[in-house]
N, C-alpha and C positions, 0 to 999 in steps of 0.2 A: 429419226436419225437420217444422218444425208447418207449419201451415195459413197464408200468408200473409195471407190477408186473414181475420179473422176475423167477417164479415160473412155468408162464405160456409157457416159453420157452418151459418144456416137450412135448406140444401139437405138436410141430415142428416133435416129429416122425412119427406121421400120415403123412407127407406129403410124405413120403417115402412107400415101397412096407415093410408090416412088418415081410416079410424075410432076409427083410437087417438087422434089430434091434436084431432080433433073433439071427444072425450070429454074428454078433458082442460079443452081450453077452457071447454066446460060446465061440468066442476068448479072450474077459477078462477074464474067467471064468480057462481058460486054462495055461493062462499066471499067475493067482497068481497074478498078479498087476494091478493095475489100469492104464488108460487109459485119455488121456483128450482132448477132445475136444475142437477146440485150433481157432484162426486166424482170418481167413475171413466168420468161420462158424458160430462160434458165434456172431463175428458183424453183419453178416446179418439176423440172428435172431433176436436179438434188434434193427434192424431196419423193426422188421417184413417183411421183404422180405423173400424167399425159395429158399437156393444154389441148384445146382447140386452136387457140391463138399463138401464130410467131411473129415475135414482135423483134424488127429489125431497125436500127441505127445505123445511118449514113452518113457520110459528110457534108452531102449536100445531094439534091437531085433527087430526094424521095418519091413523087409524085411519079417523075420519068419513069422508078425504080418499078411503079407500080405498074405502070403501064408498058412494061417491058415483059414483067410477069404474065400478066393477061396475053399479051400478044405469044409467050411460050408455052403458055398454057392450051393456048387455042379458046380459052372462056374465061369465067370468072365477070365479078364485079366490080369496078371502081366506087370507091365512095371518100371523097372528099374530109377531110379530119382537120381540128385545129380551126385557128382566127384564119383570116386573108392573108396576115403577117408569116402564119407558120405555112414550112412548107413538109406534109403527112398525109398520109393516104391509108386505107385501107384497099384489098380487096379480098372477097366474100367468093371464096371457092368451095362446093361441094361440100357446105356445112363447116369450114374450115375459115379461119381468118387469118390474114395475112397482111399485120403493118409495118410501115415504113415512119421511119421521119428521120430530118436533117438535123445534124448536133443542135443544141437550144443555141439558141442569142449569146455571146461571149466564151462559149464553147467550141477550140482548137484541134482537140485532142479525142478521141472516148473517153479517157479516162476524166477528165475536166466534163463531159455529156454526164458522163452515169452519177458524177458526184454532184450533180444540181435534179437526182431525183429524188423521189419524193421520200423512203427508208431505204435504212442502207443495206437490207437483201434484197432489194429490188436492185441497186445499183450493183447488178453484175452484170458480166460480158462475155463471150466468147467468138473468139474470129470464125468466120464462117468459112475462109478457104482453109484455115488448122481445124475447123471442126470436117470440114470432107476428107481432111487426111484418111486414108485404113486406120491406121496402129500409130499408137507412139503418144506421146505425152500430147494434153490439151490442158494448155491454161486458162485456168480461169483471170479474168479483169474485176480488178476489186482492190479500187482504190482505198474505199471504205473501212474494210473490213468487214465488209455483210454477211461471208459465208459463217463466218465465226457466228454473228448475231442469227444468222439461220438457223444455225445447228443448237444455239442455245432458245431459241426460241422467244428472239428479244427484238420489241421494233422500237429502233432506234430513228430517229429524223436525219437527215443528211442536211448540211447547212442551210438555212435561209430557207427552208422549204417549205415552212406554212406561211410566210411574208411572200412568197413567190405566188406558192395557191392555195388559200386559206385554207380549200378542200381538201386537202392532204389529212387536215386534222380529224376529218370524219371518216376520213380514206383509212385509218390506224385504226379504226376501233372498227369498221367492217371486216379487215385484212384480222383481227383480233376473233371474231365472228367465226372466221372462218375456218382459222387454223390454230387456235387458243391459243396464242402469242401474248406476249404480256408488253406493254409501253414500257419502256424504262421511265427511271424518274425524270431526268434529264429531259428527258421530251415529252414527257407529261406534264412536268412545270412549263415548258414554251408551251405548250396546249391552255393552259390554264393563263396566262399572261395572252396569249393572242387570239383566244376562243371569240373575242367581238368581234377580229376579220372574215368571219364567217358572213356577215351581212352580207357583205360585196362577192357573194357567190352566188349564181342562179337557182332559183329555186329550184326546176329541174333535177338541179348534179346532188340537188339536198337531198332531196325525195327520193333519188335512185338509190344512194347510198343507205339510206336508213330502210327502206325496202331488203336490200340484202344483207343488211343485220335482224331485221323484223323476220326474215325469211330462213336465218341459221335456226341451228338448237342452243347457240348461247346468247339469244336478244336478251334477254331479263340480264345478267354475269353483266353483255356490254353496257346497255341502256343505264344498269348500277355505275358502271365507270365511268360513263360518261357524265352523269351529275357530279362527280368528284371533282371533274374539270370546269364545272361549270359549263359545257359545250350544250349539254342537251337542252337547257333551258335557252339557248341562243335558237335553235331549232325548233321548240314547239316552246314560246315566252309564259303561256297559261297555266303552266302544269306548276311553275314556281308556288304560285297562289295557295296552292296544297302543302307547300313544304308548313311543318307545325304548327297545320292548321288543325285542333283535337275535334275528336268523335266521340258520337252516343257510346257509354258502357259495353256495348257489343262488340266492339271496335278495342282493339290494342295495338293500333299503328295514326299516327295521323293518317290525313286523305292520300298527301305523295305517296309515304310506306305504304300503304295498304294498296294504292295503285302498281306502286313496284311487286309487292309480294302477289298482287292477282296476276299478274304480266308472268310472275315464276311459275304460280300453279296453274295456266294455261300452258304452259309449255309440257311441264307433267302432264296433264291431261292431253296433250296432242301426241304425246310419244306411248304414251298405254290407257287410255281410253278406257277398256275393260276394267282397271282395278277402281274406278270410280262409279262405272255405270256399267258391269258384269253382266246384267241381264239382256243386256243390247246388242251386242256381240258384233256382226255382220253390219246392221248397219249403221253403226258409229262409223267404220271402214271406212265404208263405201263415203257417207260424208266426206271424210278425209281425205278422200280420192281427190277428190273437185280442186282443178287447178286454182291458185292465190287462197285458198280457205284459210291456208297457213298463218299467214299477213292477216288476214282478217281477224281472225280466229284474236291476236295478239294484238292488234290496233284494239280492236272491242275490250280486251282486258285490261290494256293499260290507260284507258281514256273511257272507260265506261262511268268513270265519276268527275271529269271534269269539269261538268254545271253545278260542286258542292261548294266551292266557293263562293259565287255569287248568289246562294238562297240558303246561306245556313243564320241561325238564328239561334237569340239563346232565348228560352221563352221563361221569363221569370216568374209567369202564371203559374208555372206547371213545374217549380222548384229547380229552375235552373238548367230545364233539359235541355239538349243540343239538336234541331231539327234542320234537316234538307227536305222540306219539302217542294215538287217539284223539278229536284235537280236532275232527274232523270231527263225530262224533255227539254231541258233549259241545255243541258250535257248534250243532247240529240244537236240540236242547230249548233251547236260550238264545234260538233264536229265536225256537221255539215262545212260549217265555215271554213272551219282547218282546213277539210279536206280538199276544197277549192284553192286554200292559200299554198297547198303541196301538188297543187297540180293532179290529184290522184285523177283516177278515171272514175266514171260516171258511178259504174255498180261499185264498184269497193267503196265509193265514198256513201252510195247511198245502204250499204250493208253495214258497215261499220257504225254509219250514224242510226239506223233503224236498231240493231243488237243494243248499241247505246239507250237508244229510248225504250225499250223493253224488257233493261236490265230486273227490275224490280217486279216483273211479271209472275215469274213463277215463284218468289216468295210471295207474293201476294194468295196466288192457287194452293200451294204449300198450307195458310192460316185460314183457307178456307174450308181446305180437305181437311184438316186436322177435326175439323168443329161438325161439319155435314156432309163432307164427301165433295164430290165436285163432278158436275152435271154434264151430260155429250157437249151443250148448247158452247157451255165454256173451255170442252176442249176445242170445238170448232173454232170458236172467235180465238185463240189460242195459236190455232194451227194455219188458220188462216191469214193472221197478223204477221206471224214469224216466217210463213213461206217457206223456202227451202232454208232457210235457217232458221228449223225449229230445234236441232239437235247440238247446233252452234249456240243457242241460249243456251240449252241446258248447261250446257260448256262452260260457258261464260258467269251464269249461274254459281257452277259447284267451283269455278276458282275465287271467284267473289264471296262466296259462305269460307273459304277454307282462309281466305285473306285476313276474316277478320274473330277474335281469340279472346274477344274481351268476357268480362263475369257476367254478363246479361245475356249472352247468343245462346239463343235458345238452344237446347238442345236435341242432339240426332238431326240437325238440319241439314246436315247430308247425306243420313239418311232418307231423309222426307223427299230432297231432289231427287233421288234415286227412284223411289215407289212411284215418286210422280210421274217422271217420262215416261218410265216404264205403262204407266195405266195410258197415260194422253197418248201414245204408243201406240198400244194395244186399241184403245176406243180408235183412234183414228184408221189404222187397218181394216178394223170390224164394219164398223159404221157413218165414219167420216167420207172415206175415200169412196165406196159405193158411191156416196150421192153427187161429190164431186166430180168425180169421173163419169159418173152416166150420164144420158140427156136430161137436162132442165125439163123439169113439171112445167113451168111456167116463165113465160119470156117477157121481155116490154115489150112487146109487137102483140101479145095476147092481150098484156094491160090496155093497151089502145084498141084494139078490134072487142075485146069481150067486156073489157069496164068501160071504156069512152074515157076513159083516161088520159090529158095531157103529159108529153114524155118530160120529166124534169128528175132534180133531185132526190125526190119520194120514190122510185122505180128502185133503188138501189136498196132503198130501207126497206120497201118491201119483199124483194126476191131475197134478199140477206135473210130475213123475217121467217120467211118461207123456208127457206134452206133450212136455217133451224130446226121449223117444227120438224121438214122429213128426218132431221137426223137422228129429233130425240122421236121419230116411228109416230107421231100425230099426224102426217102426211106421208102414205103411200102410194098415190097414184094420182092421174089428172083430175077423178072426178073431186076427190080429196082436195087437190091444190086448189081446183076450183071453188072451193066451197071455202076451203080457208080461206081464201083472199077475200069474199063477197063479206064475211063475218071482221075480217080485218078491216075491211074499208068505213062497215057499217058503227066501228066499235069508236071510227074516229071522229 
């Protein structure tokens, strides 16, 4: 609900340092004109929330405006906003942001500014020498009608606004992310009719955007609405491939649904942890702690089968079966790729693309524990593949078993991921981590001084080799490693 009285908005300056308000006044005061309080600042006033950002509309002289602040301030940072054509500024006070810009292009009035932005509860206003008044009525600007769509919890487009900046259209389904708002129809058809201007947007403002819907608790709710528009497939083109594309009997969604539905049950699983993997407790948490996991966590589920496409097959030897073999690491480089074509940074794309190629790891360990149990050697190559995302497989893992419903999926197979971390868990605590953590038995600098060994590729296979054996307790100490390796060398 909004703010009943909107009088009571004034009180909002307190929540600030009141040498910002100060300064400000100074810069109205200097400028001869009035100032207004514009955007996202004002909505999240009436929605009694507290921005970081106040975002101010001028009529002209923004930049000046900014630099008048600084100079009242005694600090702060300038930072430049907008093409060379606009004229917008920022500055970056004491963890605080504070922008400016000068009405848009054809824009006389505020009220002609706020109606060329992007939905119409963002296009609100309020004068900032009637907002310093003490007491007394304070109007809201609202050409629109935005406070209405506020309060009803409706985003509506303001004219011409996705032919203005295409990005506006992914701006509504973040803005949706954040605060469960619903598109109206109305501007969900102009979504659906001009979702190809999306091309002509930098990839950058793409990537930012769908990061802070990847990064809410409703990605899976938006990422579903945005296929209805057709928008998300303008955003990542490959994922279409998947739409009724059918799956092996264990499967009760095509590849897309089943991709959407893992993308749901990773988000279940990031919000209670415990009711999937109970025995884990503490450090599930702590995983979860780890800044951008979030993102991760959810890129990995909704794109952990994007190489089915291109390696499924129907094998008519074998009565018609439906096979992806390989699409796990075919999936791995597609993501890789993507994640180059969104600009991501280095680790998330190479975390995302690794989870991707490792998806099918612990069903694999799963049909082998079932038959013999499963061995330190294979929890180490295990533990050591997945790195610090070993608990992020599993993850990944139980939203992937839980995605798919069909009459062949084996059963208890969430149970079986569950006994499994729990053991690879447990082995790794016991007797993984000892040997990782301690000092190396044996080094390449031993392989060169005590075997006359040239340093190359084999150095790797063999101290890997070695690690093994101390893990599964065939090598406990130097004279051991020594002996092991002289018997490995000899066996080649």
């Amino acid at each position: 609900m909004l703010v009943s009285n909107v009088a009571e908005l004034r009180s909002h300056s307190s929540d600030y340092p009141p040498q910002l308000f100060k300064a400000l006044t100074a810069v109205a005061k200097e400028r001869g004109r009035d100032m207004f309080l514009v955007g996202g600042t004002v909505r999240d006033w009436l929605l009694e929330r507290k921005p970081n950002d106040l975002d101010f509309t001028v009529d002209c002289d923004a930049v000046h405006c900014c630099r008048l602040l600084i100079r009242e301030l005694n600090g702060g940072t300038f930072v430049p906003l907008g093409t060379a054509e606009e004229d917008a500024g920022r500055v970056a006070w004491k963890g605080l942001i504070i922008d400016f810009s000068s009405f848009r292009s054809g824009a006389s009035t505020i009220d002609e500014d706020l109606s060329m932005r992007d939905f119409t509860l963002n296009a609100l206003g309020i004068s900032f020498s009637e907002f310093m008044v003490p007491s007394g009525i304070l109007p809201i600007l609202d050409p629109l009608g935005g406070r209405e769509d506020l309060d009803n919890g409706i985003l509506r487009a303001c004219p011409n606004a996705f032919v203005s900046d295409p990005l506006r259209m992914l701006r509504g389904y973040r803005l949706w992310s954040r605060f469960g708002f619903r598109i109206e129809e109305k501007t969900l058809a102009a979504i659906t009719e001009h979702a190809s201007l999306l091309s002509r947007v930098s990839v950058e403002r793409i990537s930012y955007e769908m990061d802070l819907i990847m990064a809410s608790s409703r990605a899976h709710e938006v990422i579903s609405a945005m296929v209805e528009s057709g928008l998300l497939f303008q955003v990542i083109p490959a994922l279409k491939e998947g739409v009724g594309l059918t799956q092996p009997e264990s499967h009760h969604l095509d590849v897309f649904g089943h991709s959407l539905a893992a993308l749901n049950n990773m988000e279940k699983i990031i919000a209670k942890p415990e009711m999937f993997y109970p025995a884990c407790g503490d450090k599930l948490r702590e995983y979860l702690a780890r800044p951008g996991i979030t993102e991760v966590l959810k890129w990995a589920a909704f794109l952990h089968d994007l190489g089915k496409p291109a390696t499924r097959k129907i094998r008519e030897d074998r009565d018609g079966r439906i096979t992806f073999y390989n699409h796990d690491e075919i999936g791995r480089r597609m993501v890789q790729e993507l994640g180059r074509d969104l600009r991501w940074a280095n680790e998330r794309r190479e975390r995302v693309a690794s989870l991707t190629g490792m998806h099918m790891h612990p069903f694999h360990l799963c049909n082998v524990r079932r038959t013999q149990g499963i061995s330190k050697k294979a929890c180490l190559k295990l533990a050591k593949r997945a790195g610090d995302d070993l608990i992020g497989l599993f993850f990944l893992a139980m939203a992937d078993s839980l995605a798919g419903k069909g009459d062949m999926k084996p059963d208890a197979m969430e149970e079986e991921l569950e006994g499994l971390l729990c053991e690879v868990l447990e082995t790794y605590t016991r007797d993984i981590a000892p040997t990782l953590q301690g000092p190396r038995l044996m080094t390449g600098r031993d392989l060169v001084e005590v075997f006359n060994l040239k340093p190359g590729p084999e150095f790797s296979t063999i101290l890997d080799a070695l690690q093994e054996a101390q893990v599964e307790g065939e090598v406990k100490d130097r004279a051991d490693a020594l002996f092991w390796v002289e018997q490995y060398l000899k066996s080649k």
